[in-house]
C-alpha positions in Angstrom: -14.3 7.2 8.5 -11.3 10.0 7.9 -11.7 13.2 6.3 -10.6 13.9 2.3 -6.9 13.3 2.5 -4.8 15.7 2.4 -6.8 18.4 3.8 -5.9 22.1 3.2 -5.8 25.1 5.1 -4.9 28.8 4.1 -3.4 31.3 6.5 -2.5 34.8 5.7 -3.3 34.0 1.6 -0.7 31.0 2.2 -2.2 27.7 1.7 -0.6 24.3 3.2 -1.7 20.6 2.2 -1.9 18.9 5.3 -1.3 15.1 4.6 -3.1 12.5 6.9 -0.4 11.1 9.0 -2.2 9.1 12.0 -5.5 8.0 11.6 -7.1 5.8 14.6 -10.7 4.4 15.6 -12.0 7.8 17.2 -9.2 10.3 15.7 -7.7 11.7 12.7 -4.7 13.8 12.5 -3.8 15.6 9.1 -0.3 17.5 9.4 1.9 20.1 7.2 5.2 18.7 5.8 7.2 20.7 8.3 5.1 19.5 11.5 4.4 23.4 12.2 0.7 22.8 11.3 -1.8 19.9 12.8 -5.5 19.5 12.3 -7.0 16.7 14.1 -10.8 15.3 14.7 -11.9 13.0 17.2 -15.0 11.5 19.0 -15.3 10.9 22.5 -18.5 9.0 23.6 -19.4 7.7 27.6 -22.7 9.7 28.8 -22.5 12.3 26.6 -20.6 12.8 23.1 -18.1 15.5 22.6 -17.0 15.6 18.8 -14.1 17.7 18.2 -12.0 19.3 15.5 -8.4 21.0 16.4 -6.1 23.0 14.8 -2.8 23.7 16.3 -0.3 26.4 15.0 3.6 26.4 15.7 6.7 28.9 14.8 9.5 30.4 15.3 9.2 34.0 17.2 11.9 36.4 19.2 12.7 34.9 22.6 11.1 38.0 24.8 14.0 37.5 27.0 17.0 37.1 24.4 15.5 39.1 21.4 18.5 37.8 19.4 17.6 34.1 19.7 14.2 32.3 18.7 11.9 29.8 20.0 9.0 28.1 18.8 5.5 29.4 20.4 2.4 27.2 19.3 -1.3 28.4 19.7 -4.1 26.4 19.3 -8.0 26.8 18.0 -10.8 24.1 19.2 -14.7 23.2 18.5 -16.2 21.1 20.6 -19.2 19.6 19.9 -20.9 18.2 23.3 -24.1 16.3 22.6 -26.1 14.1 24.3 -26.2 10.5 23.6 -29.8 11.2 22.1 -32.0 13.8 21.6 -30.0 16.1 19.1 -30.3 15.0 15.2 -27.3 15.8 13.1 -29.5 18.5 11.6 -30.5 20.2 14.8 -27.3 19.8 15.6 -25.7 21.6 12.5 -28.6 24.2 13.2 -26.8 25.4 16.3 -23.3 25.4 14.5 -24.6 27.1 11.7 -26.3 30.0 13.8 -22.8 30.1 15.7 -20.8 30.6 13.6 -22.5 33.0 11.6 -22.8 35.4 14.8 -19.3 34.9 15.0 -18.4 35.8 11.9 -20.4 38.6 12.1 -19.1 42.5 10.6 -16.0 40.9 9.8 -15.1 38.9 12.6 -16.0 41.7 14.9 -16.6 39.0 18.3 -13.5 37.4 18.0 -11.6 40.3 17.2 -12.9 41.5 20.4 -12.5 38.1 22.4 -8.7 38.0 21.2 -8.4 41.6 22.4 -9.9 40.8 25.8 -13.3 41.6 26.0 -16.3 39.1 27.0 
């Protein structure tokens, strides 16, 4: 089963409708009219199961060797949920997201504005 189609994000106040454009048995992949924005979700499953959800950014920047010409630099951002083939309930499971994600969200994003400025 796919997510809502299209799905939505919003960047910088900006938001984009990203359209569903490949859908497979174990992956979704939901993309901006321009291709400069992907969000994907797939399942991976052997002896353990790793569910993950992607979002990859592309644009246009300064070449930092020819400041006067521009290429496109992509970044992307990842969960990855790695599970065991039992023992976790989608509950417990959302549990440990939900306390994740709320530490890093934390005094304004305090964590990963230090992670992104180098610190561990």
């Amino acid at each position: 089963m796919s997510f809502t189609d299209p799905q939505t994000i919003t960047i910088s106040a900006v938001t984009t409708p990203l359209p569903r454009v490949s859908v497979g048995d174990d992956k979704s992949e939901y993309q901006s009219g321009d291709g400069l924005l992907t969000l994907s979700a797939s399942h991976t499953y052997g002896k353990r199961t790793r569910r993950m959800v992607r979002f990859d950014t592309s644009k246009l920047a300064p070449d930092a060797f020819r400041p006067s010409e521009n290429v496109k630099v992509s970044m992307s951002n990842y969960i990855v949920f790695d599970l065991p083939t039992a023992g976790y309930t989608p509950a417990e499971a959302l549990a440990v997201w939900v306390g994740f994600k709320t530490q890093l969200a934390a005094s304004s994003d305090a964590l990963i504005v230090k992670l992104l400025g180098g610190e561990s």
